[in-house]
N, C-alpha and C positions, 0 to 999 in steps of 0.2 A: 447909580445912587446919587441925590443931590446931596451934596458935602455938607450944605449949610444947615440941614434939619441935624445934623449928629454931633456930637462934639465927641471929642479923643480923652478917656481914662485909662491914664497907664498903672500897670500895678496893680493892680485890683487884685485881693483875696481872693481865692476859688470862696470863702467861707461867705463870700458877702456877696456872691451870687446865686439867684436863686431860681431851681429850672420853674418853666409855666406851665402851671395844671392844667390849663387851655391849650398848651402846645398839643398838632394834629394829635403827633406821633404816641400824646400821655393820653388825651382826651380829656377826662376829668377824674385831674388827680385829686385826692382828700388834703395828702400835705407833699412834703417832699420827700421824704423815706417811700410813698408811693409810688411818684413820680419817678423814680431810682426802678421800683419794682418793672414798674407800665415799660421806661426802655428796655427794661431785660426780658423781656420777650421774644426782642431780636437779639439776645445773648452772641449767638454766634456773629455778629453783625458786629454787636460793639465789641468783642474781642479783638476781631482784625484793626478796628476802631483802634484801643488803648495799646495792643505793640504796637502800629504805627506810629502811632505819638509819644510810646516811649523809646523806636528806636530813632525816630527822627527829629522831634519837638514837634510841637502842635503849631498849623497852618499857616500862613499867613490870612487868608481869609477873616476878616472881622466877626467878631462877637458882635450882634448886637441885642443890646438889651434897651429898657427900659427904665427911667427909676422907680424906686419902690422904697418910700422915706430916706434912710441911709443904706440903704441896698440897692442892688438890681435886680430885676427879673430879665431872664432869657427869652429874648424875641427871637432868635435863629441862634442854631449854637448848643444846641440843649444835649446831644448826643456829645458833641466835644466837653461843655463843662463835666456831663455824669462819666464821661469815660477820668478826667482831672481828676472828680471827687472820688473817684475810687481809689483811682493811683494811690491820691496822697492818704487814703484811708480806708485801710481794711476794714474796719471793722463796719464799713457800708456795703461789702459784699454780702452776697444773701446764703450763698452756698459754701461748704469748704473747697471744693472742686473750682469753683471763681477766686476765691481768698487765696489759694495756693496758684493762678496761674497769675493775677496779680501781684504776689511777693515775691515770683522770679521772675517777670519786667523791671517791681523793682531794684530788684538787684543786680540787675543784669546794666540796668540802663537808667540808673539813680539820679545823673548828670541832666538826661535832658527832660523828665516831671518836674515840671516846674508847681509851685503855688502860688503864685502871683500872675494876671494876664491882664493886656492889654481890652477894651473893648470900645465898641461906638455905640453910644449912649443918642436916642429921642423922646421927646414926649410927644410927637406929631404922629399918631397913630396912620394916618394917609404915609407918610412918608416910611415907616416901620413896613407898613404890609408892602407898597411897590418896590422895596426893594427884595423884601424877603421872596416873592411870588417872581423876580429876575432870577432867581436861583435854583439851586436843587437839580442841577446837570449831567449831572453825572457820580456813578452809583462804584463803580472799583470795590467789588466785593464787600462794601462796607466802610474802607476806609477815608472815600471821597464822603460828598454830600448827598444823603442818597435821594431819587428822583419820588418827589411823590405824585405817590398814584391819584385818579381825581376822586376817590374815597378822603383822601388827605387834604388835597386841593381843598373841597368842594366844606368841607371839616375848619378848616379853615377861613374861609372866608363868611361861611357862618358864625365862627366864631369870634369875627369880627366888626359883623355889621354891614358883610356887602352883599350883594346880589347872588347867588350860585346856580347854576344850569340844574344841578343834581340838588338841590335842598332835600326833594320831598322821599327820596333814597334814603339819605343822609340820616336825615333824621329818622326813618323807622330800622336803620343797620343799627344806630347810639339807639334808640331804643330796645335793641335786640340787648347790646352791651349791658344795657343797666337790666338787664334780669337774669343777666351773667351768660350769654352767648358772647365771646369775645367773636370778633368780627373782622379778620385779616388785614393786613393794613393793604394787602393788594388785591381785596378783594372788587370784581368786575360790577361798579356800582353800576355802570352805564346799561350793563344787561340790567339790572334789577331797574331802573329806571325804566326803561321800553316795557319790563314786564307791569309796573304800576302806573298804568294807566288808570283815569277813571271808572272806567267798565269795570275791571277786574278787581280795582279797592270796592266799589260797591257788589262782586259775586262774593267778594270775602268779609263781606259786612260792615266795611267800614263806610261812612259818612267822608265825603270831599269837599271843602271850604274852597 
């Protein structure tokens, strides 16, 4: 990561952070109680997620975000902030069965949920994505960074304005989503890629630009 594109806010409110409805892993959240919904999909993922961070403190790994007037939004991090905004708030669990395994971390491990965190803050969109796309290494049941698949990758970088190997997948798996097929986050785009070829879009009637 180039240091010089980021600058260091310490402190920061969990409240004045805000996850990205664009993030792979939300896709296209409505607002942020969605975005809350979209992570809990991998529930069991971000449970291993929140003890970890309530038996040990949350990472050193940077935050980074973006700003967003007197806010930020979550460029990478977005799994750590919603596991925070749970900790510090029940009443953003969706279940009682989450709400109850939530208020015995907190009580167990009150000391180290913090509400306040540090994060690295750019506006240089270039330097946001090369660093985010150095990441996501490794997976530890959840409660590392987990690896994303190139459904994610490929989500990504679409949804930023770069080039992607896999667009023409990509986009008809989110077009599957928006008619309400949810579409795995590991799901094998590369086989569905080899299978959408042109031949086979135009035996299934579609038109290829």
């Amino acid at each position: 990561m180039s240091r010089k594109h980021f600058q260091t806010f310490l402190d920061v409110p969990i409240a004045n952070i805000l996850l990205d409805t664009k993030n792979p892993r939300i896709r296209d959240g409505s607002d942020q109680a969605e975005c809350i919904t979209r992570i809990l999909r991998k529930e069991d993922h971000l449970k291993v997620l929140m003890e970890d961070i309530a038996k040990n403190g949350l990472t050193t790994a940077p935050i980074l975000v973006k700003p967003q007037g007197d806010k930020f939004v979550v460029m990478d991090g977005n799994r750590r902030i919603t596991a925070l905004k749970l900790l510090n708030d029940l009443n953003l669990c969706s279940t009682a069965n989450l709400k109850n395994f939530v208020k015995i971390l907190k009580e167990k491990h009150s000391e180290n949920i913090v509400n306040l965190v540090d994060v690295m803050s750019s506006s240089s969109d270039s330097a946001i994505a090369r660093e985010i796309l150095s990441r996501h290494d490794g997976e530890q049941e959840g409660a590392g960074q987990v690896n994303w698949s190139a459904y994610l990758r490929t989500i990504f970088l679409m949804n930023n304005g770069h080039s992607a190997e896999y667009k023409r997948s990509a986009q008809y798996a989110m077009w599957a989503e928006n008619q309400g097929i949810w579409v795995d986050d590991d799901f094998p785009i590369t086989a569905l890629n080899r299978f959408f070829t042109h031949e086979n879009l135009k035996e299934l009637g579609f038109s290829v630009d």
